[in-house]
N, C-alpha and C positions, 0 to 999 in steps of 0.2 A: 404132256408130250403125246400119247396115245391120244387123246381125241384132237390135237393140230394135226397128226398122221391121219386120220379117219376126216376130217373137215376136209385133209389137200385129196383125198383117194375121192372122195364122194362128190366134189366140186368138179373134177375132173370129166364125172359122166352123168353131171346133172342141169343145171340150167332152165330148169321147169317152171320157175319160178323167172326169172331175166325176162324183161322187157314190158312184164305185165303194170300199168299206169293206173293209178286211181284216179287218175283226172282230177274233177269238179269236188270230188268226197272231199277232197283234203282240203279243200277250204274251208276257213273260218265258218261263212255263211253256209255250209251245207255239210254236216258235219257227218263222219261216220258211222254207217247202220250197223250192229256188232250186235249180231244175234244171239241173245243171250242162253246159250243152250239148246240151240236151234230154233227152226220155228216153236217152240215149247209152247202157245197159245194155241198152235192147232195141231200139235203132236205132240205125243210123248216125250220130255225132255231127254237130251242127249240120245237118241239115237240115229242112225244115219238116217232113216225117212224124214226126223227133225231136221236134220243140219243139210239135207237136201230139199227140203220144201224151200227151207231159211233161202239157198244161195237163187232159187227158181225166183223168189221173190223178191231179190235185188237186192240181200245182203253185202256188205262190204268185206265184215269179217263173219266167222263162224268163231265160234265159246267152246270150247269145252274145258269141266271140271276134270281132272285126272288125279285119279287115287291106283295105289297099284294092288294086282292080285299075288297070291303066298309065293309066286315062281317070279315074281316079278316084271310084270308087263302089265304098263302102264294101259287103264281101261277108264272111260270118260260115266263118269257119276255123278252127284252134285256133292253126295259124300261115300266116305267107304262104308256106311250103313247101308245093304240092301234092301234093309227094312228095319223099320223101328218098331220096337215092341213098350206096352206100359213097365213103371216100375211100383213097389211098393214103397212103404213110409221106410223099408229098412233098407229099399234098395236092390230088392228082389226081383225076379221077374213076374209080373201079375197074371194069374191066368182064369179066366172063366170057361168052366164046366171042362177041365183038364188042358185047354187052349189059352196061349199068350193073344192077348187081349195086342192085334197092328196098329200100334197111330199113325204109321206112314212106310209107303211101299213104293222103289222104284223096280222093283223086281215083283216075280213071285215066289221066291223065298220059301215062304212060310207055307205054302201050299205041297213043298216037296219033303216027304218023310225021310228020306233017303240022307236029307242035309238038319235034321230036327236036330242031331247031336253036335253043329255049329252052334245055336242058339245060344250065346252068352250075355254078359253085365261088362264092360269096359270102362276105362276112363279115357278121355282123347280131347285132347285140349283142356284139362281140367274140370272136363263135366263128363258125370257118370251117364253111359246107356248102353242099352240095353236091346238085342238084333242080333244079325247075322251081317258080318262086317267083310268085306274081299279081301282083306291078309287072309284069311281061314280055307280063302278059295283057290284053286289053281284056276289058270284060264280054261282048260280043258270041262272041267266042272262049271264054272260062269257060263261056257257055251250053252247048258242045258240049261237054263232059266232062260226067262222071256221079259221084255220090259212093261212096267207100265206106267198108268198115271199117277204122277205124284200128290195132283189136288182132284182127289175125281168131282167132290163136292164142289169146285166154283169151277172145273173145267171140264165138264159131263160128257160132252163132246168126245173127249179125248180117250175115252176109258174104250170106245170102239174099236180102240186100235190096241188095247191090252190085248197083252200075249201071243204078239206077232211079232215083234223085232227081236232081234239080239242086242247085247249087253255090247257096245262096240270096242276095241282099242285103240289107243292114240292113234294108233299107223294106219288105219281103218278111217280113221276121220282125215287123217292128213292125206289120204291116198283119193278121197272125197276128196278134198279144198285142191290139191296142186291138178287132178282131172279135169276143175271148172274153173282155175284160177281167180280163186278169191282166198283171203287170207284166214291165219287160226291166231286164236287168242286164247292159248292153253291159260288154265288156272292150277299152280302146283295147290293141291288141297291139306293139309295137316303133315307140313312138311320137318318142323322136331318130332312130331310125334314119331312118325315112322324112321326119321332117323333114328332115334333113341330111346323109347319108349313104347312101341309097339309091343304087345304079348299078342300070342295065336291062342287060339281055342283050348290046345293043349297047355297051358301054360311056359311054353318056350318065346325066346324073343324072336320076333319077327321084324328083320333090320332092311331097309331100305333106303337107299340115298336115292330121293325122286329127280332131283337136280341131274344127276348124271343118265337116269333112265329118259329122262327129258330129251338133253342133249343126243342121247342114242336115237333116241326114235327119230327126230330133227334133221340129224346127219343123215340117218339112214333113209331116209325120203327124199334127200336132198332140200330140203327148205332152205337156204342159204340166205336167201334174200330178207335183209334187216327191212324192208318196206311191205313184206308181206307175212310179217311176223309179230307180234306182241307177247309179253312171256309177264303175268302179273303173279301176286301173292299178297295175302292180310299180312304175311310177317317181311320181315327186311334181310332176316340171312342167306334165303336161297338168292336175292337181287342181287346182293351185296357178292355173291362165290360167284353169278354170271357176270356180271361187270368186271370179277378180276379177270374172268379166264377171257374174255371179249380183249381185254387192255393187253392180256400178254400172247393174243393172236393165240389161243387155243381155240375160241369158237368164232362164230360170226358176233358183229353188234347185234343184235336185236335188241331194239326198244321195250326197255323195262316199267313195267306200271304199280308202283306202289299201292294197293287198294285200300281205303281205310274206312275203321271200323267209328261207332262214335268220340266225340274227344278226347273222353274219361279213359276208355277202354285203352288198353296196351297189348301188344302185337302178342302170340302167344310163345314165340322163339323168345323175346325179350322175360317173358313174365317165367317160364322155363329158367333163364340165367338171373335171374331178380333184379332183372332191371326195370324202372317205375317208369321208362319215357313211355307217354301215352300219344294216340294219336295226333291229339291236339297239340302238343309238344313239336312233334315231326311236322304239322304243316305249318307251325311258327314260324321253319326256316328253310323256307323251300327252298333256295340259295345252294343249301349244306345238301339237301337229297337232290338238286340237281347236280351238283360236282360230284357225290360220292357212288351214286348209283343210277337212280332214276330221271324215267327221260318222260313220261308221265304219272298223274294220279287218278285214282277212280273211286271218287267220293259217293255216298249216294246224291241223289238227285237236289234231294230235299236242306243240302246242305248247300247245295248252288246259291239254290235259289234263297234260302233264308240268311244267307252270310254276304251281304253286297260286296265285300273287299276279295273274298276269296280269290274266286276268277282270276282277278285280275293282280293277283301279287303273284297267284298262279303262273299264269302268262308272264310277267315281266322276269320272273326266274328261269324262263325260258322252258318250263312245262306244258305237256299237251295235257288236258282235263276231259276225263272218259267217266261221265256220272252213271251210276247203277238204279234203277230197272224200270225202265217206263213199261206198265201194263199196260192192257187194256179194259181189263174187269173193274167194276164199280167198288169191289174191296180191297184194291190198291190204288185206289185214287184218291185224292183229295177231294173232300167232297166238295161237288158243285163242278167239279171241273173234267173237264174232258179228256182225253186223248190227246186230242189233237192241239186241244188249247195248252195243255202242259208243254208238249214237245215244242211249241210255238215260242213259248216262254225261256223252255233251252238254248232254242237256235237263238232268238235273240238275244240273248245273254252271252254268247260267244262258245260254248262249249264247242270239242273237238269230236267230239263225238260220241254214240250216246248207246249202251245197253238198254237190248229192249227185248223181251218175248212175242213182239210182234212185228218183226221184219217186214212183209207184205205194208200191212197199215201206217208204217213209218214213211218206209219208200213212198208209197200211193199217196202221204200229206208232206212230202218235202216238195210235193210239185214236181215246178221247172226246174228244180235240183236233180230230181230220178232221173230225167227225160237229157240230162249231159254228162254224165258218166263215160 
């Protein structure tokens, strides 16, 4: 009842989103540009300079990953690890010559003394690591780091631009997209965990329902508009709470995107409750995930294209098919093949539209698809 009261107040003096058309995108043959993280091949993933390059170069939707901080405000990451540090054979954290040994930074973290006694070992989705994780952070604290590259190795480019952005927030990014009217495609990120299973640094629990901070941020920007919204997840419970609250007129519809992992693998809400259905289970009967929740899916790519049936039992269940992550780097490609020739192989294959770190070079090879928008 309090968020249908907060949808009717906020609808009232919002409309920012009304009358914006995607034209030509939504066809079949010219499928959705869905910046995956922003421009992340020419900036820093997830920060607003990323997610504003993405929309300059004729993004459809904008990504963001959203993990929240200890006070609770939902901030766009690809995890709540701000950095990753090594572990040892026992599980410990590795250090050489008194320093944790970084395998990966989207922050700088590890370069602030002030935050050395966050440094923990967690478990998060059933795998142990080890970092400086955003439950530990208030936002006030996040303000004072800076972003950086997440692959400086194969995006060198990008590491120019370390330690000039902030860390952004949802409403940060949405306050972005409704300014330039293009759409978001939040990702809830490790949403049992923080429901139930989160501890803080200090060992106390640190409880989150990201669902409802979702919703908050949403309302509160006024995003109302189900055509300029996507709302995905690896697992099926948070889909499954916005579809009811959608059915019984607490939120808007917005179109929900099942994401899925390989076929073996099971969601991690499901493996949490000991249930075995694997992904491959759930897209056996796309039928049952389009009545019960989901209005698309977002397979990787590679599963498009190697599964001739998929697609199209897809489609005939009345599914939109949003494939994960066309690069442009020669180490996420198949080799021999191009960019361009990949995405080629997409469109004609029918996908609805497609994640990609390089929004500019998608647009630029969709053609006379860009150029009728």
């Amino acid at each position: 009842m309090i968020l249908k009261t907060l949808t009717l107040t906020i609808c009232l003096c919002c409309g920012l989103f009304s009358g914006v058309s995607l034209g030509v995108a939504q066809a079949a043959s010219c499928p959705l540009v869905i910046a995956h993280r922003g421009a992340s091949g020419d900036r820093p993933e997830h920060t607003l300079a990323a997610y504003a390059l993405a929309i300059e170069q004729g993004a459809d939707f904008i990504e963001p990953d959203l993990v929240p901080t200890r006070d609770g405000v939902l901030i766009a990451r690809h995890e709540n690890a701000l950095a990753i540090v090594s572990l040892d054979a026992a599980g410990k954290i590795k250090r050489v010559d008194g320093k944790p040994e970084v395998l990966e930074a989207t922050t700088g973290v590890g370069s602030h003394p002030e935050f050395a006694d966050r440094l923990t070992v967690k478990v998060i989705d059933g795998k142990t690591i080890g970092g400086w994780f955003s439950e530990d952070f208030t936002l006030a604290e996040l303000r004072t780091l800076r972003a950086r590259e997440r692959l400086p190795e194969i995006r060198a480019d990008n590491t120019a631009f370390n330690n000039q952005f902030e860390v952004p927030t949802f409403a940060q990014v949405l306050a972005l997209a409704l300014s330039k009217n293009v759409g978001v495609y939040p990702e809830l990120k490790h949403y049992t965990y923080f429901m139930n299973e989160a501890m803080g640094v200090d060992g106390r629990p640190v409880r989150h329902d990201t669902v409802n901070l979702l919703l908050r941020d949403l309302l509160q920007a006024g995003a109302n508009d189900p055509s300029q919204v996507f709302i995905q997840s690896f697992e099926v419970e948070p889909l499954d709470r916005l579809r009811t609250l959608a059915a019984a007129g607490d939120s808007p519809a917005w179109p929900l995107v099942q994401l899925v992992g390989p076929p073996e693998a099971v969601p991690y809400d499901f493996q949490a409750k000991r249930i075995s259905t694997t992904y491959g289970r759930l897209l056996s009967d796309p039928s049952t995930l389009k009545a019960k929740y989901a209005d698309a899916i977002g397979p990787a790519y590679q599963a498009v294209l190697s599964t001739p049936d998929l697609l199209q039992r897809l489609h005939d269940a009345g599914l939109k098919v949003h494939p994960f992550t066309l690069r442009n780097e020669v180490q996420f490609l198949p080799s021999g093949v191009s960019f361009e020739t990949l995405l080629s192989q997409l469109v004609t294959a029918g996908v609805d539209g497609i994640f990609t770190d390089h929004p500019g070079l998608m647009r630029s090879a969709l053609g006379e698809c860009s150029t009728q928008r």
